[in-house]
C-alpha positions in Angstrom: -10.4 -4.8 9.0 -13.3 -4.9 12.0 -12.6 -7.2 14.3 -16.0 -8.4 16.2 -14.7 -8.3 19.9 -18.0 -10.0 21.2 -17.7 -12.8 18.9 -14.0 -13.1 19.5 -14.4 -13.5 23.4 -17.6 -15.8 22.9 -15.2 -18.5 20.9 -11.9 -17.7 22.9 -11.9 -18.3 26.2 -8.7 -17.2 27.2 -9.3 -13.6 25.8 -12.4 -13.4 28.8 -10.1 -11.8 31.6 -9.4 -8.9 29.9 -12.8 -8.1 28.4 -14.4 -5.6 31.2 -17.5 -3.3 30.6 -18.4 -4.5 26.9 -14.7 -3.6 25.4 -11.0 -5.6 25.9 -8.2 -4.0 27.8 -5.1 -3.8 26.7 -3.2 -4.2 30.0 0.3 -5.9 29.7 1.8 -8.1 26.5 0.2 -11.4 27.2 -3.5 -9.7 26.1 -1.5 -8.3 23.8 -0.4 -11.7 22.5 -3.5 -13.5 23.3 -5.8 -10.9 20.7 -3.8 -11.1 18.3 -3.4 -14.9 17.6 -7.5 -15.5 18.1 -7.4 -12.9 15.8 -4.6 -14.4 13.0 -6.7 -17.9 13.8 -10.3 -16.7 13.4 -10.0 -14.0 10.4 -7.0 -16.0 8.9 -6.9 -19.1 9.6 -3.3 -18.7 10.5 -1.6 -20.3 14.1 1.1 -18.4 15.9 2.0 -20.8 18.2 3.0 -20.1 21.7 6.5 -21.9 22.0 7.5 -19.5 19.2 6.1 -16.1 20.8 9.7 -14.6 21.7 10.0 -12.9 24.6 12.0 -9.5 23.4 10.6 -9.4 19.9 7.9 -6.7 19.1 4.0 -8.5 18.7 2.3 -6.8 15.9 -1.3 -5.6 16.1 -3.3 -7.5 13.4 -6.2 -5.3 12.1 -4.0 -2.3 11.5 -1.2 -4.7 9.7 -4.7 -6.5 7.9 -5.5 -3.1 6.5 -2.2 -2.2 4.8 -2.4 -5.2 3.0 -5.7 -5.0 1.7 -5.3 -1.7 1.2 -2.4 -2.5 -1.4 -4.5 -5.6 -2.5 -7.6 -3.2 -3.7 -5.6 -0.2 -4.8 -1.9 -1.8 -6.5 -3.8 -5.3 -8.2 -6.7 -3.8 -10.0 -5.2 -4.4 -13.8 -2.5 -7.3 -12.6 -2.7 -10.9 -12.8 0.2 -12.1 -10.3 2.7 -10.2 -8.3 5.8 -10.9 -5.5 5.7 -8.7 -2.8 8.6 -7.7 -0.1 8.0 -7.3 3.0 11.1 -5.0 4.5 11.6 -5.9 8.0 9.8 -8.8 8.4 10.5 -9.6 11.9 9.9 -12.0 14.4 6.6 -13.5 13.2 6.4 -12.4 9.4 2.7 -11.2 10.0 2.5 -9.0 7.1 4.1 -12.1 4.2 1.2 -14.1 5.9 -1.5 -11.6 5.6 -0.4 -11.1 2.1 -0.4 -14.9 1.5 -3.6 -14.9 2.6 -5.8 -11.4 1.2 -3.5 -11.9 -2.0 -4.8 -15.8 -2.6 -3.6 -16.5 -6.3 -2.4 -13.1 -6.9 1.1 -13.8 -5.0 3.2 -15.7 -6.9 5.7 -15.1 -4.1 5.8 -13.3 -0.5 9.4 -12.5 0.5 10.6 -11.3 4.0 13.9 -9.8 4.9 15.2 -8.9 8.4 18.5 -8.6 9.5 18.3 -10.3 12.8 19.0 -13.7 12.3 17.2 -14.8 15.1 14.1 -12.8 13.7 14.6 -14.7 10.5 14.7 -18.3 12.3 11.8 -17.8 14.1 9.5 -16.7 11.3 10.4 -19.1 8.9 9.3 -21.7 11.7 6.1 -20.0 12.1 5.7 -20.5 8.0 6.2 -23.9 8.2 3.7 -24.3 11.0 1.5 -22.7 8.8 2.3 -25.3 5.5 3.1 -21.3 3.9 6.5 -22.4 2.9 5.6 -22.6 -1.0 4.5 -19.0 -0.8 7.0 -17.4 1.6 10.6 -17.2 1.7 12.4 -15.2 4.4 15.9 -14.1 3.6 18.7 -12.8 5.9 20.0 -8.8 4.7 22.4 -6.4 6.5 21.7 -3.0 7.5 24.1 -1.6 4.7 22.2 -3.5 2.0 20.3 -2.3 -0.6 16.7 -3.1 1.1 15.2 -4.0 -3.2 18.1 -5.9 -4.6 15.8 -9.2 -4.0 13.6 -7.6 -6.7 15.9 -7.2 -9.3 14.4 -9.7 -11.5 10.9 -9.3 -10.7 8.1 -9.1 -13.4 5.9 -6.9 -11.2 6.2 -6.3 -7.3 5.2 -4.4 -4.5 7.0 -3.5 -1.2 6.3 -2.8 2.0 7.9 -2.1 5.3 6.7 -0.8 8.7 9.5 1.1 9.9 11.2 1.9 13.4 9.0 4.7 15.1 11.9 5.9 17.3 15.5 7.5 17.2 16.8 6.5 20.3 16.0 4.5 23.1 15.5 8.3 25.2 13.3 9.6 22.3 11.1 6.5 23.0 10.9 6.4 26.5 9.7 10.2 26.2 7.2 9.7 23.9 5.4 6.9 25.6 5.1 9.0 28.7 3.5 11.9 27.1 1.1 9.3 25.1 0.0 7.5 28.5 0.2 10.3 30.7 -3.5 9.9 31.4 -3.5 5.9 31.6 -1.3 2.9 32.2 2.0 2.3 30.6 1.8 -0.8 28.7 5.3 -2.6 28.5 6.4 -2.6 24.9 8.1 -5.4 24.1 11.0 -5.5 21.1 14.6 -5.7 20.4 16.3 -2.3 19.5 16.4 -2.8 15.8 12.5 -3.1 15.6 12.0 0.1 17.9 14.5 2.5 17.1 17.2 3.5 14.4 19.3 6.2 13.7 16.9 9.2 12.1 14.1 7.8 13.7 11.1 6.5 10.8 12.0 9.9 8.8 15.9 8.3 8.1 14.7 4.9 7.6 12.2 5.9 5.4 15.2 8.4 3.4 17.0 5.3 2.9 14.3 3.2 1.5 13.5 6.0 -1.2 17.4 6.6 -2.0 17.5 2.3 -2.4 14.9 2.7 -4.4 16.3 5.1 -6.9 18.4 2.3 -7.9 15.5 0.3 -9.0 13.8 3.2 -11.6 13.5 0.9 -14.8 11.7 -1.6 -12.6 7.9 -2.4 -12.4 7.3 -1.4 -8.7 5.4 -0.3 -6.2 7.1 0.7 -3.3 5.3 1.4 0.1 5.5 2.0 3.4 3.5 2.8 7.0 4.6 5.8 8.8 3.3 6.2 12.1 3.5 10.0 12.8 1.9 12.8 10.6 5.3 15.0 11.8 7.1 12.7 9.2 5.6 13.4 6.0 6.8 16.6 5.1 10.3 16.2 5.5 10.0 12.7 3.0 7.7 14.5 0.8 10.5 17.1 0.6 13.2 14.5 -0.2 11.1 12.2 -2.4 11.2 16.0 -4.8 14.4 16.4 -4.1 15.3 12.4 -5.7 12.5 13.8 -8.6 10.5 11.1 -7.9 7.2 13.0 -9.3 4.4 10.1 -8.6 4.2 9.4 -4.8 0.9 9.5 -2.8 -0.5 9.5 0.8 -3.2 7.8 2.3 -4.4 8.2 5.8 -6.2 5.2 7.6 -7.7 5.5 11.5 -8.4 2.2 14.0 -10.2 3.3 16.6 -7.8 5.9 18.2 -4.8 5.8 16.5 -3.8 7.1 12.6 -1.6 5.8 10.5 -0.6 6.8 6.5 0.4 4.6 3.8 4.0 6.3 1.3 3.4 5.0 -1.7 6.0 5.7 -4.6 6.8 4.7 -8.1 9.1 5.3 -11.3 6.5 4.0 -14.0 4.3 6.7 -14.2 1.5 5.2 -12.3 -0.9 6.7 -10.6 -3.3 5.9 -7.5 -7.1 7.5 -7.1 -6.4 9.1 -3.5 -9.6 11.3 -3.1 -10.7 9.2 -0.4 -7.3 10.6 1.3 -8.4 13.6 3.4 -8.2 17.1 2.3 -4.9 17.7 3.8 -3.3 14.9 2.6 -4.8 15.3 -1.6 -2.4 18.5 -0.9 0.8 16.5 -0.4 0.4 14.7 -3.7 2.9 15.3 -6.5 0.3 15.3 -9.4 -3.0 17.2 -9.3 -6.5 14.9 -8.7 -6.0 11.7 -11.0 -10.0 11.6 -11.0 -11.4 14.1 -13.0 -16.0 13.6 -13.0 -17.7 14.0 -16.1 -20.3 16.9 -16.0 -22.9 15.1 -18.3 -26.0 13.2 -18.4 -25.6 9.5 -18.9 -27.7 9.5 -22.2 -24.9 7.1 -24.0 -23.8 3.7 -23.0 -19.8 3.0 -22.4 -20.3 0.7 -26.2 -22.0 4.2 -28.0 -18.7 5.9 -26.2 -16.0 3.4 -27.4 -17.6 3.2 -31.1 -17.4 7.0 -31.1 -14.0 7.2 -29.9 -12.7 5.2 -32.7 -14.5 7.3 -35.4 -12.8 10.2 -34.3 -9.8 9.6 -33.2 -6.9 9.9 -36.2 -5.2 6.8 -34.6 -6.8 3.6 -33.0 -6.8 3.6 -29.4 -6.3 0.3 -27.9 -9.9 0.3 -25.9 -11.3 -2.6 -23.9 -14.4 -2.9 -22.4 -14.5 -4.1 -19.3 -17.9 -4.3 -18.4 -21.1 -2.1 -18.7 -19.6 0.2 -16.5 -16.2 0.3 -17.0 -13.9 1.2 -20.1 -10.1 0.7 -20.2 -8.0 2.9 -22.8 -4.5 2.8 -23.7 -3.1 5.9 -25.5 0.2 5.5 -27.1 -0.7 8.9 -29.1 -2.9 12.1 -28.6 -4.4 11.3 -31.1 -7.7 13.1 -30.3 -6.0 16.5 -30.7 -6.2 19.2 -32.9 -3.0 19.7 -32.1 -1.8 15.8 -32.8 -3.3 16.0 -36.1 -1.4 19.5 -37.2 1.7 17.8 -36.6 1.0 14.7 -38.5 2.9 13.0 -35.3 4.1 9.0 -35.8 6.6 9.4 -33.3 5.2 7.4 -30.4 4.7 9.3 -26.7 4.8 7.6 -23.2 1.9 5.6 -22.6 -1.1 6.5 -21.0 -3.7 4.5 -19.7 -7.4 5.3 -18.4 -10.3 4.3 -16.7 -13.8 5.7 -17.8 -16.2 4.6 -15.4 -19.9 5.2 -15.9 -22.2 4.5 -13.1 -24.6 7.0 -11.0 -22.1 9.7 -12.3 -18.7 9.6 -15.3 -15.3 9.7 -14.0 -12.0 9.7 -16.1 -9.3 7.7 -13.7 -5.2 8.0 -15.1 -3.8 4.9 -14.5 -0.3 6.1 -15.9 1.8 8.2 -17.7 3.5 11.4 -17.2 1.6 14.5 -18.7 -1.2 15.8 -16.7 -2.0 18.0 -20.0 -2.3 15.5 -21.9 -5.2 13.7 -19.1 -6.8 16.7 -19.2 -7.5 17.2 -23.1 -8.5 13.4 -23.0 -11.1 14.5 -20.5 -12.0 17.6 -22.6 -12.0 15.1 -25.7 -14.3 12.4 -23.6 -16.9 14.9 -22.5 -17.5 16.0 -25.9 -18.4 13.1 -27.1 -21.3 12.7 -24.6 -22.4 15.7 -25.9 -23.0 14.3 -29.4 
């Protein structure tokens, strides 16, 4: 999200102290504090109220927290009706469930938090009340030993996230911050131990999530989470091959100075567009480019292309469309292929399910499944047509 820092200090006045030379200063916790409930209150409508601002809890930044969940909103929700979604770690103000109460409106059937500080948990499911959120979000008590999805278990379609501890130890932190403000003022950070550091650092946390999550392969998830260092995605790349988990993604974000990168796994065989993911990044990914372009003129309309893929396709595709720009396809067969049609196939395949979108240019999106051969002789099969 943009936050409007003019606006914001025109409406608030107790933000005006720290705004000096047309920008605000980030100078101790209390303008920490201060920014970030005008901001929950004027983007969100949502009150963090002062009583329940805890003294050695960590205070999330908003806009980065913001983008995450809208992030997931645009990307995860595109072809789903309603959804829970976990928020691992909740902490002391459960900023991300209310976010996602709020950018998910009627597609959240159900925001859950877990934390395993029960103090944590007290204190954010007062802030949900204060809110009138309690129909939407539930916070739940978990131990460290716990599997972090077993909330899930039962859940019809769901999406996790989880902003882990940066830090390995309290030394490891201490270090860190010195080298990152060795040119300006040390701003205080503020948290309990559990929020800033763990064992492993984000990198073990992280492992543990994706070996939880192994547990949960016959589920309908997405699981996430926000790594703050570009150091840690190699070694959880690494391990999420080693667990054979084939479909997992990266995508880099940057507010004003600082990057962070959204994890993103599955077991379903679904796949996420990341080619607005920087070059570096499209390299991590387990599955070459899910977006393949077209190389055509757009002499046909998406109606001329869906009659024409039923005429020649030995079996019906199950083809909806969308709009005038937008065509969905479910293939339960390859049924376009030479090759389908020597073997007189009727055993069924996995599923695989497609976007052809037709605007200035044609692009063929996979949406799921688990043979990149078999994407690309749709696309072959696709483009042919629009050469009819």
């Amino acid at each position: 999200m943009e936050v409007d820092y003019g606006e914001l200090i025109e409406k608030y006045e107790c933000l005006r102290k720290y705004w000096k030379n047309g920008r605000y200063v980030i100078v101790d916790h209390e303008s920490v504090v201060l920014l970030n409930q005008c901001i929950l209150l004027h983007y969100f409508c949502l009150v963090l109220p002062g009583d329940l601002v805890r003294p050695d809890n960590l205070f999330p930044r908003v806009p980065g927290r913001a983008w995450y969940v809208q992030f997931l909103h645009d990307k995860l929700l595109q072809n789903v009706d309603s959804t829970i979604l976990l928020d691992v770690g909740t902490g002391a103000y459960a900023i991300y469930a209310m976010l996602a109460a709020r950018i998910f409106k009627t597609k959240a059937t159900l925001v859950r938090g877990t934390d395993t500080d029960c103090g944590a948990v007290k204190n954010s499911q007062k802030i949900i009340e204060a809110n009138k959120l309690a129909q939407i979000i539930d916070v739940k008590h978990t131990y460290a030993s716990d599997n972090m999805f077993t909330q899930l278990s039962s859940a019809p379609y769901a999406i996790t996230m989880c902003n882990p501890p940066f830090y390995s130890s309290v030394e490891e932190m201490q270090q860190k911050r010195r080298e990152k403000y060795a040119s300006r003022t040390l701003v205080e950070l503020k948290g309990s131990s559990e929020e800033l550091y763990t064992e492993g650092g984000e990198v073990g946390f992280v492992m543990k999530m994706l070996t939880d999550s192994t547990h949960h392969r016959h589920e309908n998830i997405w699981f996430t989470c926000l790594l703050s260092r570009h150091s840690s995605l190699l070694p959880l790349i690494n391990f999420l091959k080693h667990l054979h988990i084939k479909d997992h993604y990266v995508q880099d974000f940057t507010l004003g100075q600082t990057t962070r990168w959204i994890l993103l796994w599955n077991f379903r065989g679904w796949k996420l567009d990341t080619t607005c993911a920087n070059h570096k990044l499209r390299k991590l990914q387990s599955y070459p480019a899910t977006v393949l372009p077209i190389r055509c003129k757009l002499q046909k309309s998406l109606l001329e292309i869906e009659m024409l893929l039923n005429q020649k396709t030995t079996e019906k595709l199950q083809i909806t469309l969308e709009s005038s720009e937008q065509l969905h396809i479910v293939a339960e067969f390859d049924c376009w292929s030479r090759k389908y049609r020597r073997r007189k196939m009727t055993k069924k395949s996995d599923t695989h399910i497609f976007n052809l979108r037709h605007k200035q240019s044609v692009q063929l999106m996979w949406l799921q499944g688990s043979n990149f051969e078999l994407f690309q002789s749709f696309h072959g099969f696709v483009s042919s047509l629009y050469l009819l």
